[in-house]
C-alpha positions in Angstrom: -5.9 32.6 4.4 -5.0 32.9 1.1 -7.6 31.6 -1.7 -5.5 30.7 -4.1 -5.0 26.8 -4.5 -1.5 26.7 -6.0 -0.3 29.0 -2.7 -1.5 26.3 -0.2 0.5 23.3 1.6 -1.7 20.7 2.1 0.7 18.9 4.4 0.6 21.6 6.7 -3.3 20.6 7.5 -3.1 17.2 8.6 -1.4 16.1 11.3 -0.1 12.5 9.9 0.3 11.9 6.1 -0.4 9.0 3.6 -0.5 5.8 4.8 1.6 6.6 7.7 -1.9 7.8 9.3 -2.9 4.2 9.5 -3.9 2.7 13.5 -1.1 0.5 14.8 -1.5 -3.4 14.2 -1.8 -3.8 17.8 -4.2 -0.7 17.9 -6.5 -2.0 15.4 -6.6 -5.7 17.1 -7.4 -4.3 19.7 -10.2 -2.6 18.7 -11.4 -5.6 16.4 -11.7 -7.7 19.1 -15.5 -7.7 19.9 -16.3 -8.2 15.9 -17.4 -11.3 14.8 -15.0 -13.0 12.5 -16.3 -15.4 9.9 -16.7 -15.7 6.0 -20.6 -16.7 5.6 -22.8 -17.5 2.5 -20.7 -16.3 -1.0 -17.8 -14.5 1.3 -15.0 -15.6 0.0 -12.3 -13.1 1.9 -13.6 -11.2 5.0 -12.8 -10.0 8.3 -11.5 -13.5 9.1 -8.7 -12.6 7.4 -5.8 -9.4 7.3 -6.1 -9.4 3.8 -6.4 -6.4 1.6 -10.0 -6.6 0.3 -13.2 -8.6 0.4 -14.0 -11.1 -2.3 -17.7 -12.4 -2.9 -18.4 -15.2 -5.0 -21.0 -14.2 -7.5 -22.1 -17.8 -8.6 -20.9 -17.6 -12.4 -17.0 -18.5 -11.8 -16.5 -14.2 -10.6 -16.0 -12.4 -7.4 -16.8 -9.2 -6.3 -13.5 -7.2 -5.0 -14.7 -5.1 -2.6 -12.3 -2.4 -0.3 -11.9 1.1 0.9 -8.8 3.4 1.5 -8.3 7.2 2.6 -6.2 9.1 4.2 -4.6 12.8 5.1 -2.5 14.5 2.7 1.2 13.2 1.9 2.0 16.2 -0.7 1.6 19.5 -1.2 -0.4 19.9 -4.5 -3.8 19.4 -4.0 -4.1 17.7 -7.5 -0.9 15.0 -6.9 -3.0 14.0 -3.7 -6.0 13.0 -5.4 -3.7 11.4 -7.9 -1.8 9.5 -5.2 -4.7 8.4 -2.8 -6.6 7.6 -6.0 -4.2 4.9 -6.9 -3.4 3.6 -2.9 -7.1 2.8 -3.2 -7.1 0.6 -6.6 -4.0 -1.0 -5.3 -6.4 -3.2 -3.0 -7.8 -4.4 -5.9 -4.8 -5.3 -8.0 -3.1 -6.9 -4.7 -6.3 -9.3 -5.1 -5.8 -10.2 -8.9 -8.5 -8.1 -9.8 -9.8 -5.5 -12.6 -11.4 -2.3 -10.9 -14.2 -0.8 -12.5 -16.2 1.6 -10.2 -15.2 3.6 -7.6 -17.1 5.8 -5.4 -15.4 9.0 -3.3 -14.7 9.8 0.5 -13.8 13.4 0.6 -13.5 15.5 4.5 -12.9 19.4 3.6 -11.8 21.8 6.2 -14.6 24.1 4.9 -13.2 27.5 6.2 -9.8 26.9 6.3 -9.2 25.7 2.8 -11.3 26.7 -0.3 -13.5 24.3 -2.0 -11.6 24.8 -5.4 -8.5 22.8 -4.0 -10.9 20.0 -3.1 -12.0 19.9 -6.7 -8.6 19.8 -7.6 -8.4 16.4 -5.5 -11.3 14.8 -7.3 -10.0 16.2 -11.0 -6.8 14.2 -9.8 -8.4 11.2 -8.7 -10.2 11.4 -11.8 -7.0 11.4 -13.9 -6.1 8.4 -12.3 -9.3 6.5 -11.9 -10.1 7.0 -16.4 -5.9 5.6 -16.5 -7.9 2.4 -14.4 -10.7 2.2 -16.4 -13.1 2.9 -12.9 -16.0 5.2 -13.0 -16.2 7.1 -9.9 -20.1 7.1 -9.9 -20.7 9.5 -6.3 -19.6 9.3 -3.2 -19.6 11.3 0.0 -18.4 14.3 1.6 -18.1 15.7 5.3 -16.8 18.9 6.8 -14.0 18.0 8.5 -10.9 19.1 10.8 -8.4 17.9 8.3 -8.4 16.9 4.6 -9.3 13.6 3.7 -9.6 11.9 0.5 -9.7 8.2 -0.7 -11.8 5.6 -2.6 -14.0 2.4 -2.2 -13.3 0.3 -5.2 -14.8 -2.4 -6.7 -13.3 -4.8 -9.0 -14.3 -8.0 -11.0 -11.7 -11.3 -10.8 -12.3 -14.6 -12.1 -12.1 -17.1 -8.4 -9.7 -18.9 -9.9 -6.9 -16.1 -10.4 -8.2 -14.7 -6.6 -4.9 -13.8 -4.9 -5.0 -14.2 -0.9 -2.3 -12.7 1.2 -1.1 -15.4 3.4 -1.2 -18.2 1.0 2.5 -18.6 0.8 4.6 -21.8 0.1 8.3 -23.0 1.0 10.4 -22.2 -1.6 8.5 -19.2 -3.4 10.7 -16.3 -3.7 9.5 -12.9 -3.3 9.4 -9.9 -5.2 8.6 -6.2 -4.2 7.8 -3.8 -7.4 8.4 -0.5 -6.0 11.2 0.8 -3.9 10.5 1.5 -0.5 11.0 5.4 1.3 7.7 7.1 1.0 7.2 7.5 4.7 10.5 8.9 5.5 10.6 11.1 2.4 7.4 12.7 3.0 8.6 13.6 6.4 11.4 14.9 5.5 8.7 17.0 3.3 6.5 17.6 6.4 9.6 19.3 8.3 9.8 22.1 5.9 13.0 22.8 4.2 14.4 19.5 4.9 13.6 17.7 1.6 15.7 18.9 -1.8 12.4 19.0 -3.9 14.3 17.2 -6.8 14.7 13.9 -4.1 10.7 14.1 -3.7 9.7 13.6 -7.5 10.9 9.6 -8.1 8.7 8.9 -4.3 5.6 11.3 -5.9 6.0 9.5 -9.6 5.9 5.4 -7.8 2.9 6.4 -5.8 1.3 7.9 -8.6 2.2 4.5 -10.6 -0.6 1.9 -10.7 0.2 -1.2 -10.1 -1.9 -3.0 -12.7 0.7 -5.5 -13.3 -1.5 -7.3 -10.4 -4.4 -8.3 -12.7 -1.6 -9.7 -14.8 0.4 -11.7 -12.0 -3.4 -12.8 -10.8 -3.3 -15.0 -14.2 -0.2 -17.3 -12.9 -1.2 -20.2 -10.9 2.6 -19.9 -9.9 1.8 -16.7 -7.7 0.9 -18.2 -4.7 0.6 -14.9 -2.7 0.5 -11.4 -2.9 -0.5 -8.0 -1.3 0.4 -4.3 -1.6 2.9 -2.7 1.2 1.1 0.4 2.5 1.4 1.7 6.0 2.2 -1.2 8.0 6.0 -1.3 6.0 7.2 -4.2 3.8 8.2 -6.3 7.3 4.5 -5.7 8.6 3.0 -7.0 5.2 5.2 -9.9 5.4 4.5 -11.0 8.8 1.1 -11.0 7.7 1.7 -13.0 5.0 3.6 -15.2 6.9 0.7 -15.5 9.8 -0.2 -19.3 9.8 1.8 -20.1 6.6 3.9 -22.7 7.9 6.5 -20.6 6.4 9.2 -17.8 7.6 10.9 -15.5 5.0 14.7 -14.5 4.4 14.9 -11.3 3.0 17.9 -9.7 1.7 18.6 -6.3 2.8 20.9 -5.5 -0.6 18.2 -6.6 -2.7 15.5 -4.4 -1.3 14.7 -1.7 -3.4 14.6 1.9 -2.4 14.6 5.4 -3.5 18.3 6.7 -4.8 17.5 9.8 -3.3 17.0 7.8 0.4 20.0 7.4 1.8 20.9 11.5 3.4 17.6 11.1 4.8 18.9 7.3 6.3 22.0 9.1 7.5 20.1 11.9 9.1 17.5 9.5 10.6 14.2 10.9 9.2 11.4 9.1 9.7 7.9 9.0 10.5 6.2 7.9 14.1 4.1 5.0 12.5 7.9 3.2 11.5 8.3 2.7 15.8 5.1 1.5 15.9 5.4 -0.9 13.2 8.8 -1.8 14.4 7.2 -2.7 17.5 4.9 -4.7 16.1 8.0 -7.4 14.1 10.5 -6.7 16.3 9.8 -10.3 18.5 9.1 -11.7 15.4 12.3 -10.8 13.3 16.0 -11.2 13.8 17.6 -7.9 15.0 17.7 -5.0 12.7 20.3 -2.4 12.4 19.3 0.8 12.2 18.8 1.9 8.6 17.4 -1.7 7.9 14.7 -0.8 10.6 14.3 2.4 9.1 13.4 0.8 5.7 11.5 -2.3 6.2 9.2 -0.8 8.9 8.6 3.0 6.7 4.5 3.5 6.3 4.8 3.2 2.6 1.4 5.2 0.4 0.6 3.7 -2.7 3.5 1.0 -2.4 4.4 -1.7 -4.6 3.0 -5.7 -4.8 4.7 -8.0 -2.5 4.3 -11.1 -4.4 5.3 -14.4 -3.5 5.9 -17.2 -6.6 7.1 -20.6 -7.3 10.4 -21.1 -8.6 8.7 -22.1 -12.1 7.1 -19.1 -12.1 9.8 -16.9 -11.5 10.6 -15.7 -15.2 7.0 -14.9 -16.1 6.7 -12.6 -12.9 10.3 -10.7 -13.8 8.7 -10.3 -17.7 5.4 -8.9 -16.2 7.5 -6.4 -13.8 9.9 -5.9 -16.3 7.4 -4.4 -18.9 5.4 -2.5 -16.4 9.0 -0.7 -15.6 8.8 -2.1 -12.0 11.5 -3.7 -9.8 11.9 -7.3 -11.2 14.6 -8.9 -8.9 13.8 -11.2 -6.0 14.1 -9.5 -2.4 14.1 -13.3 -0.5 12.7 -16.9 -0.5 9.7 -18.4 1.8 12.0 -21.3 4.2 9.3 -23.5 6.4 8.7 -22.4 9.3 11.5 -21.5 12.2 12.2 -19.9 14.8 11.7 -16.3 13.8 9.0 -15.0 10.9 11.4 -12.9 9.3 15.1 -13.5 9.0 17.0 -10.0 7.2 20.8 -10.7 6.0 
């Protein structure tokens, strides 16, 4: 094995990648079932709900955002995945309206197959990203393990007024998505070797490097009646959650869904990961029929996707203005209709 950092593929260590190493939905009910559900005392946001952090009321007009996130490596370069899983994990925060401030570390090494300095080049670029944040990673744990794994629990400070939920939708809010979607299907692409031009990879590496702070922002706007972050379970998966006892369905319109210029060969050539079946299977009796890129797209794991927020009409031009000066994707992808009779209705 070669000791020098720069001359290992990460990728080629884990058998998933990103966010696309994330349990089912079915899986993971599954395995909840014997938990107790319920928010007690000063919870605010627990395991009653699929949301994308816990919240805890700190009795002076705050919450506590509380969450976790890891996963396997979805690049090459040891110091892009810290950079990458770094920001996944703050995403929870900002998906909730909040301001991240400390962060501690989650770090499984392959001690004998890979050397300890490309671990430290994960941390360094978790680092990077966490000072960007403002968050102080402050310890954290490590484990030997068969794979590389790295991620963050993050905590965060929001004022309970500006808490975001992710199922608190309303007929007539339109919806926004800031990223573009294609992670998942570039990264396999990666995965498989000489498939992937590099030059298609760096706009996917660059979004999921991006944080999306413009949540603390849209967290202000009593107009934003929803939002959450689109990881693994792909944008139609984190709609049908926000959908999930709404009242509401959701038209979404497939020419107005952002994703990666560099996508479509990759479409054509139908790459993608196994988690898109599985979260296709998940929406598929709960969404109008899908062709086959459209499936492809709105069911790809995303890492370190964009917000999926969901506003009021009168809210509309203050959202595009925030997304707009973060350089993020500031046209709307569909509207909330009350409920039919499917969740999700693409066009």
């Amino acid at each position: 094995m070669s000791t020098e950092p720069e001359k290992v593929k990460l990728t080629q260590f884990a058998h998933g990648a990103g966010c696309g190493c994330k349990i089912s939905p079915s899986d993971l009910s599954a395995m909840l079932q014997g938990i107790r559900k319920s928010n007690t005392g000063n919870l605010l946001v627990g395991n009653a709900q699929n949301d994308d952090a816990a919240a805890w009321d700190l009795g002076d007009g705050r919450a506590l955002i509380a969450t976790t996130d890891f996963f396997m490596p979805i690049v090459d370069d040891a110091f892009s995945f810290g950079e990458i899983a770094a920001t996944n994990a703050i995403s929870d925060v900002y998906a909730m309206g909040g301001k991240p401030f400390m962060a501690l570390a989650i770090l499984g090494w392959p001690i004998g197959k890979l050397p300890a300095a490309l671990a430290s080049e994960v941390l360094a670029g978790a680092t990077k990203v966490c000072e960007l944040a403002g968050v102080t990673i402050a310890g954290g744990h490590t484990i030997d393990s068969p794979e590389p794994i790295f991620g963050l629990s993050v905590n965060g400070f929001c004022e309970i007024e500006n808490l975001k939920r992710n199922n608190t939708v309303q007929p007539g809010d339109y919806l926004y998505l800031s990223k573009p979607l294609g992670t998942g299907i570039l990264s396999t692409a990666a995965k498989r070797g000489t498939l992937l031009h590099p030059a298609d990879a760096e706009p996917a590496i660059a979004s999921m490097k991006k944080l999306n702070t413009s949540g603390h922002l849209l967290g202000e706007l009593t107009e934003v009646h929803a939002m959450t972050d689109v990881t693994g379970f792909g944008l139609a998966g984190h709609l049908l959650e926000m959908l999930e006892n709404s009242g509401c369905s959701a038209e979404i319109s497939m020419a107005d869904v952002p994703v990666f210029k560099t996508l479509k060969p990759y479409l054509d050539a139908f790459v993608y990961p196994d988690m898109t079946m599985r979260n296709y299977n998940n929406v598929k009796e709960k969404c109008t029929e899908l062709d086959g890129q459209a499936l492809l797209v709105l069911c790809d794991p995303q890492t370190s996707g964009g917000l999926l927020i969901s506003v009021a009409e009168s809210g509309r031009a203050e959202v595009e203005k925030i997304l707009q000066d973060a350089g993020e994707y500031n046209q709307s992808i569909g509207r909330l209709i009350p409920n039919a009779d499917k969740a999700i209705f693409v066009k």
